[in-house]
C-alpha positions as CSV (number, residue, x, y, z in Angstrom):
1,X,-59.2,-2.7,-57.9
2,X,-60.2,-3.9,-54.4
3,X,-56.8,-6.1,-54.7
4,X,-55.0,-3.3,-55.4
5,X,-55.6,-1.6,-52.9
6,X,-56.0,-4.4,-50.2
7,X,-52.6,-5.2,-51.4
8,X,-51.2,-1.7,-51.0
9,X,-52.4,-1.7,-47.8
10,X,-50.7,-4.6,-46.7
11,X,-47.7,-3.3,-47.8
12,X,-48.0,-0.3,-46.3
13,X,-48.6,-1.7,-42.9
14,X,-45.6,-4.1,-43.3
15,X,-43.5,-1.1,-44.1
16,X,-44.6,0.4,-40.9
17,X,-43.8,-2.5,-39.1
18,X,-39.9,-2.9,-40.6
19,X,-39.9,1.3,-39.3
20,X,-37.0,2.1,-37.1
21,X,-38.2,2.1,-33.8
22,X,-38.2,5.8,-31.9
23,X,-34.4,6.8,-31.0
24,X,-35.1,5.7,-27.4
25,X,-32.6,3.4,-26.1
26,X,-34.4,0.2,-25.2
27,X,-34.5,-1.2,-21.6
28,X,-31.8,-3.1,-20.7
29,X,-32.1,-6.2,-17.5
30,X,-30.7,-3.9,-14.9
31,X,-32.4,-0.7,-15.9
32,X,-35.5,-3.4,-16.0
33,X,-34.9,-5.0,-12.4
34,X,-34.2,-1.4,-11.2
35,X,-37.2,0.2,-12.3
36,X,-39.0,-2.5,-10.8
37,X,-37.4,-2.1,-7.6
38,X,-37.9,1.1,-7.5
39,X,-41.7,0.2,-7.9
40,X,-41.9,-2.0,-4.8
41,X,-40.1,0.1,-2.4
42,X,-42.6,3.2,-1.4
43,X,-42.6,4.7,1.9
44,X,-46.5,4.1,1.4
45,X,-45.6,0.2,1.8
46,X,-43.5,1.1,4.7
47,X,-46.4,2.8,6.4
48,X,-48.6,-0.2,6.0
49,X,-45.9,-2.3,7.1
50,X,-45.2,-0.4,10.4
51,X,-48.9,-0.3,11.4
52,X,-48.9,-4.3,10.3
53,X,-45.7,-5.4,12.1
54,X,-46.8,-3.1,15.3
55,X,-43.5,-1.0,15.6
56,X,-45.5,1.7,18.0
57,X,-46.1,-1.3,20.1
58,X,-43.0,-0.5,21.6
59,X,-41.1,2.2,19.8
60,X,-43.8,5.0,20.4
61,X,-44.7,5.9,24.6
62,X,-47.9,5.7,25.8
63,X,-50.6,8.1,27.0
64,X,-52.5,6.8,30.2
65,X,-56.5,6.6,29.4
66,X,-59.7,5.4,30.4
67,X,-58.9,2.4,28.1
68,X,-55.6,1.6,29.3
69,X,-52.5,3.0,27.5
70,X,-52.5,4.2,23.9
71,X,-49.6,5.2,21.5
72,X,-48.9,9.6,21.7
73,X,-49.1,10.8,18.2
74,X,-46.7,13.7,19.7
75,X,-43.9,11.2,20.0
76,X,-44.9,8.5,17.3
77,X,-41.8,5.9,17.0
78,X,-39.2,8.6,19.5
79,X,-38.9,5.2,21.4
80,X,-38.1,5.0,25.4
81,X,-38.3,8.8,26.6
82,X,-34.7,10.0,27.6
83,X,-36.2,11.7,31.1
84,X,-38.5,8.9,32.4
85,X,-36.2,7.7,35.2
86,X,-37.9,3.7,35.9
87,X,-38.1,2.4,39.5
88,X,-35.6,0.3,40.5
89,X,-36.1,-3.5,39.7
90,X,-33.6,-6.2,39.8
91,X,-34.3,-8.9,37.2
92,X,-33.9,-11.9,39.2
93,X,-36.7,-10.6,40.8
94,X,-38.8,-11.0,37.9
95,X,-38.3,-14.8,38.4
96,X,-39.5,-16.4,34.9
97,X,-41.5,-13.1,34.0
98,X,-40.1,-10.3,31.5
99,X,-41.5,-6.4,33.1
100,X,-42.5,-3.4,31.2
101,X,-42.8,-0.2,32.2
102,X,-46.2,1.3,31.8
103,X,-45.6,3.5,28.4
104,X,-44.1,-0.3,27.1
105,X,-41.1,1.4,25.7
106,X,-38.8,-0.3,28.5
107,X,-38.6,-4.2,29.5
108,X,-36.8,-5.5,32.2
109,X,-35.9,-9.7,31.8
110,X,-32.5,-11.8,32.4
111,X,-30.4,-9.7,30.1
112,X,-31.0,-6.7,32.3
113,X,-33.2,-3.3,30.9
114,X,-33.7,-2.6,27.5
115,X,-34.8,0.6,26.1
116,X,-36.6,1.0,22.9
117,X,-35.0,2.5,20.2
118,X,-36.0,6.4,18.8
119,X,-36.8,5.2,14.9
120,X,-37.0,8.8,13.5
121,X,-35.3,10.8,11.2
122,X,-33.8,12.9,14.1
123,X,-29.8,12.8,14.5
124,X,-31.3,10.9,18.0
125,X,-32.8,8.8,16.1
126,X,-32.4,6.7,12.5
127,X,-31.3,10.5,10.8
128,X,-27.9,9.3,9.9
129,X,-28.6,6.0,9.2
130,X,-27.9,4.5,5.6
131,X,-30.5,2.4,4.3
132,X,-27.3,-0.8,4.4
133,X,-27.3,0.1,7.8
134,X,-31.5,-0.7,8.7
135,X,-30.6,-3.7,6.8
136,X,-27.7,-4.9,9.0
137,X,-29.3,-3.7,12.2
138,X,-33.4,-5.8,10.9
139,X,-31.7,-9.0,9.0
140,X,-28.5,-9.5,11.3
141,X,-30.0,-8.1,14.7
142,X,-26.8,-5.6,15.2
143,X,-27.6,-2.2,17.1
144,X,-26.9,1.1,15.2
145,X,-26.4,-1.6,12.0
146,X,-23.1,-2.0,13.3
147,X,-21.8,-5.4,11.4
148,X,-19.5,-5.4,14.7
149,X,-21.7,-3.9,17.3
150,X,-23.7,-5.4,20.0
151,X,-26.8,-7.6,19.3
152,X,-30.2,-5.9,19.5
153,X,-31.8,-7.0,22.9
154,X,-34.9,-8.3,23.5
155,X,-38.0,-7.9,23.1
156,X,-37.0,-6.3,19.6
157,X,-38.8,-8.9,17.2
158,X,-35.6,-9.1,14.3
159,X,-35.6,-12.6,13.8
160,X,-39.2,-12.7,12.7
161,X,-38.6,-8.9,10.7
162,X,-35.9,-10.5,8.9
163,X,-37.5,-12.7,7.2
164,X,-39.1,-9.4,5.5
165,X,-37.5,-9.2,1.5
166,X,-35.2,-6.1,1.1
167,X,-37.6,-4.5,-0.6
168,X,-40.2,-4.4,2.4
169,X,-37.5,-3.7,4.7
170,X,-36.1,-0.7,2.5
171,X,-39.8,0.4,2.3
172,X,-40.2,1.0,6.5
173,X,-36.7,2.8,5.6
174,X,-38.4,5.3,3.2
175,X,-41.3,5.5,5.5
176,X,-39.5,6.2,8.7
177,X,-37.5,8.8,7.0
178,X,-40.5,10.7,6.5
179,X,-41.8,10.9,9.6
180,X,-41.7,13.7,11.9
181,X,-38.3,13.8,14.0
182,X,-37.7,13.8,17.0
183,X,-35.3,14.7,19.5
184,X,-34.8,12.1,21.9
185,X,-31.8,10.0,22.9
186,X,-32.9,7.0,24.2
187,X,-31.2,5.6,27.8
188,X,-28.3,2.5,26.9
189,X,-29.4,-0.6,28.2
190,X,-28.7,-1.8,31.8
191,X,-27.1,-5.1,31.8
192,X,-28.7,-7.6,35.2
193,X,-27.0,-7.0,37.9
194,X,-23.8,-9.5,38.7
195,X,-22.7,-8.7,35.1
């Protein structure tokens, strides 16, 4: 009797088994790779990236304190302020040395003045950008992420951010198009003088 029913059993479960599966379609390679994609690119990652890579280094103005200057939350990544009008300073005066301004959203070297960029999600900003266009302008150094526009200018770090996978860089996308916007259209840059 015990083999009986051991038996049935067995059966019963290897009927289960042989079952048609539930009427969902299975996953397929690309619905697979794009799931996982999907997966690795969070603005969450993006946050920690920006913090990591130190984007308000530059990209966000400074407040003056009592321990030296620190990044304004009120204008977090709105890069150089359009109204802040910089002393004059000729870059071959610099001789050898590259000069910021005191917010550090402005360096003056041998290719002239550069401004840093406004990275929010303002029409000033990155608000019209595609996420093919933060690709061109991080892994092929091209301003705007125009694959015919002029290079970005130092002291923009893109040939170390490039080296970022897609995924990382589409996560700072995400991110960045979360962030509060801000108006601000950044000065261009002033090429050295001579030029």
């Amino acid at each position: 009797m015990k083999k009986a029913i051991l038996t049935l059993g067995i059966l019963s479960l290897m009927g289960a088994c042989n079952e048609p599966k539930s009427k969902e379609e299975p996953l397929n390679e690309k619905k697979e790779i794009a799931m996982a994609t999907e997966a690795a690119v969070s603005a969450e990652r993006g946050k920690y990236l920006v913090n990591a890579m130190g984007c308000t280094d530059c990209h966000t103005p400074k407040k003056m304190t009592d321990h030296g200057p620190e990044p304004d939350p009120d204008l977090f990544l709105s890069g150089h302020p359009s109204g802040e009008q910089l002393p004059p300073l000729d870059p071959s005066q610099v001789q050898g040395y590259v000069a910021f301004n005191m917010g550090l959203t402005a360096a003056v070297g041998p290719w002239g003045t550069s401004f840093a960029a406004n990275l929010t999600p303002d029409e000033t900003g990155i608000g019209s950008w595609t996420e093919e266009q933060f690709l061109v302008a991080i892994k092929e150094g091209k301003y705007k992420g125009m694959v015919n526009g002029r290079p970005l200018l130092p002291p923009m770090p893109w040939q170390q951010y490039r080296m970022l996978t897609d995924d990382d860089l589409k996560s700072v996308f995400k991110y960045l198009k979360t962030i509060k916007p801000i108006d601000n259209v950044v000065p261009n840059p002033v090429p050295p003088k001579g030029s």
